[in-house]
C-alpha positions in Angstrom: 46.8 -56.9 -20.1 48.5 -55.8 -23.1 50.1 -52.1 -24.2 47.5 -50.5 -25.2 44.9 -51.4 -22.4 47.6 -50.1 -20.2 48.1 -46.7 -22.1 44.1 -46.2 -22.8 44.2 -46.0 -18.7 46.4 -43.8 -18.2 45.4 -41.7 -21.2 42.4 -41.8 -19.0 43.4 -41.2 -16.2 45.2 -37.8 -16.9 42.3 -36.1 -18.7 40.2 -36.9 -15.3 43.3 -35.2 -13.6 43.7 -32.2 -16.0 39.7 -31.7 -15.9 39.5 -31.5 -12.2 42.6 -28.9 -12.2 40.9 -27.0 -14.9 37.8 -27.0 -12.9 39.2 -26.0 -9.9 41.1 -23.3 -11.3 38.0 -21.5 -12.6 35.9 -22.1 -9.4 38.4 -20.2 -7.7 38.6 -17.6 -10.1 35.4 -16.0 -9.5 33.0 -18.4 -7.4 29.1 -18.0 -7.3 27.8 -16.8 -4.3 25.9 -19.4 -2.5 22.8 -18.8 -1.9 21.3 -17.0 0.8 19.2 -18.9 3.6 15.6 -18.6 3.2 13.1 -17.2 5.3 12.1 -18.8 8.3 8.5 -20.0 9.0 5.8 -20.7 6.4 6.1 -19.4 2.6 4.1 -15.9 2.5 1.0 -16.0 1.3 -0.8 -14.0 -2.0 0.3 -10.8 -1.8 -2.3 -8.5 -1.5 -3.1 -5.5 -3.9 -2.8 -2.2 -2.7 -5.6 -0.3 -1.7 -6.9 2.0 -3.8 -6.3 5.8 -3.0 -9.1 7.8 -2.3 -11.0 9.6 -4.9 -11.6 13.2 -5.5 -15.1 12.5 -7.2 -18.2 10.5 -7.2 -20.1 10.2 -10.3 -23.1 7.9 -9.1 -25.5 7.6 -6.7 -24.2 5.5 -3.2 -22.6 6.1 0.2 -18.9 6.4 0.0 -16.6 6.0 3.1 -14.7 8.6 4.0 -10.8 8.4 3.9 -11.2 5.0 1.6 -13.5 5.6 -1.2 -13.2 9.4 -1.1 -10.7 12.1 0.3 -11.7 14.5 2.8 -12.6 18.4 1.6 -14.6 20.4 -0.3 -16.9 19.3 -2.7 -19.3 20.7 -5.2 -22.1 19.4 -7.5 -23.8 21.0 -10.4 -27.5 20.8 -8.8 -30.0 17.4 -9.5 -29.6 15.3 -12.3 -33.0 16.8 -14.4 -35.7 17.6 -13.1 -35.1 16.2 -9.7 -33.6 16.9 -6.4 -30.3 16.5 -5.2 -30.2 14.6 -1.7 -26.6 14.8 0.3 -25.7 13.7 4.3 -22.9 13.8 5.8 -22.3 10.4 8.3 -20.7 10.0 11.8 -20.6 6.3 11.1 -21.7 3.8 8.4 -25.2 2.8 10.3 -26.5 6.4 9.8 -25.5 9.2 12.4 -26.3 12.1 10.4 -23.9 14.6 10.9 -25.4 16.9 8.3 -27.2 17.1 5.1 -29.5 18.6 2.1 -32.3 18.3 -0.2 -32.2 21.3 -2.7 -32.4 22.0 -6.6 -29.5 24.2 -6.6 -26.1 23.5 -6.6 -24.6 22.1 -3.9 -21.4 22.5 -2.4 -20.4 20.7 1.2 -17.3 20.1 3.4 -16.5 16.5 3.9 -14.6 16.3 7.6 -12.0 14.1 8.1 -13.4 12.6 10.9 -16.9 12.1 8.7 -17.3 7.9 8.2 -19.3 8.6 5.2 -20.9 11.1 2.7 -24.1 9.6 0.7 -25.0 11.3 -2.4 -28.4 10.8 -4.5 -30.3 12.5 -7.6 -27.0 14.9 -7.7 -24.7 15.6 -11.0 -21.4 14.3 -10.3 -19.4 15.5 -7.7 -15.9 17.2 -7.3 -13.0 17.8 -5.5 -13.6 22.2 -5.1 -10.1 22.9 -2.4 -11.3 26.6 -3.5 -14.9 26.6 -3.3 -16.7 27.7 -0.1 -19.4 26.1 1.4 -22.4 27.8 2.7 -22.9 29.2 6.1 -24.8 26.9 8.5 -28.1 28.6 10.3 -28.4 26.9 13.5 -31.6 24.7 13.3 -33.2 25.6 16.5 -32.8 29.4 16.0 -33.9 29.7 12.9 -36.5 27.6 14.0 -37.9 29.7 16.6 -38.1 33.0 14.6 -40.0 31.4 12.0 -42.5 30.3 14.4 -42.3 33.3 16.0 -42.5 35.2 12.6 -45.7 33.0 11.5 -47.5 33.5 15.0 -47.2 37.1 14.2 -48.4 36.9 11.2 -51.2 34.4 11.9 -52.3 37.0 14.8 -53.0 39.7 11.6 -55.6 37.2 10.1 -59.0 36.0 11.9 -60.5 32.4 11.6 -61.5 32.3 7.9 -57.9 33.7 6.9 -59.2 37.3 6.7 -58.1 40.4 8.5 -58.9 41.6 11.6 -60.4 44.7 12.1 -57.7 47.4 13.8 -54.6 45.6 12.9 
């Protein structure tokens, strides 16, 4: 082994040295943080979208659920789309328990409950949110009922069996 071999070694040898001090000098100047253990158990999953908020309108014809596809309140529509006649109800629950409802040519305006599951709209204009509108008064089915029958009785007791009046009434 001659000189040179000898020298080339150690020549070598110190730059693996001075490297390693180098090295170590700027790993302990500022280290990376290692990093952190990962979650236990099974990776997560697709993260799901985020529901959509609830709407303040309904611009077609279906059956919206309450608290998911639309917001609770007041709500008003300009009448029927043309010629035709705006049909509304109000649902307890998605397989029908009408709460409430309306067939009218007029404009409508209703009060959708929080604890409503559904509101079904058809042959209505659009539909919108109306905090400030108020809806109409409700006349107790049964009531109202009653003095119309009573109202027609009375006035079918003016008439005789051919629809003409009796004589002394």
């Amino acid at each position: 082994m001659g000189f040179k071999s000898v020298a080339a070694n150690f020549a070598a040898a110190a730059l693996m040295v001075a490297g390693s001090v180098v090295s170590a000098g700027l790993a302990g100047a500022d280290p990376e943080p290692s990093p952190s253990p990962g979650p236990t158990g099974p990776p997560p999953g697709p993260v799901a979208a985020p529901a959509p908020a609830a709407k303040a309108a309904m611009d077609h014809d279906g059956t919206y659920v309450v608290g998911k596809d639309i917001a609770p309140g007041t709500y008003s529509s300009g009448g029927p789309v043309g010629n035709g006649t705006c049909y509304w109800k109000r649902l307890g629950n998605p397989d029908g328990n009408l709460v409430d409802n309306a067939l009218s040519k007029k404009p409508q305006v209703v009060n959708i409950e929080a604890t409503d599951k559904a509101f079904k709209t058809s042959g209505c204009q659009p539909w919108q949110s109306t905090p400030g509108a108020a809806a109409p008064a409700d006349v107790p089915g049964p009531v109202a009922g009653a003095q119309l029958q009573g109202t027609l009785g009375g006035l079918n007791g003016l008439l005789g069996p051919n629809g003409q009046r009796v004589p002394g009434t």
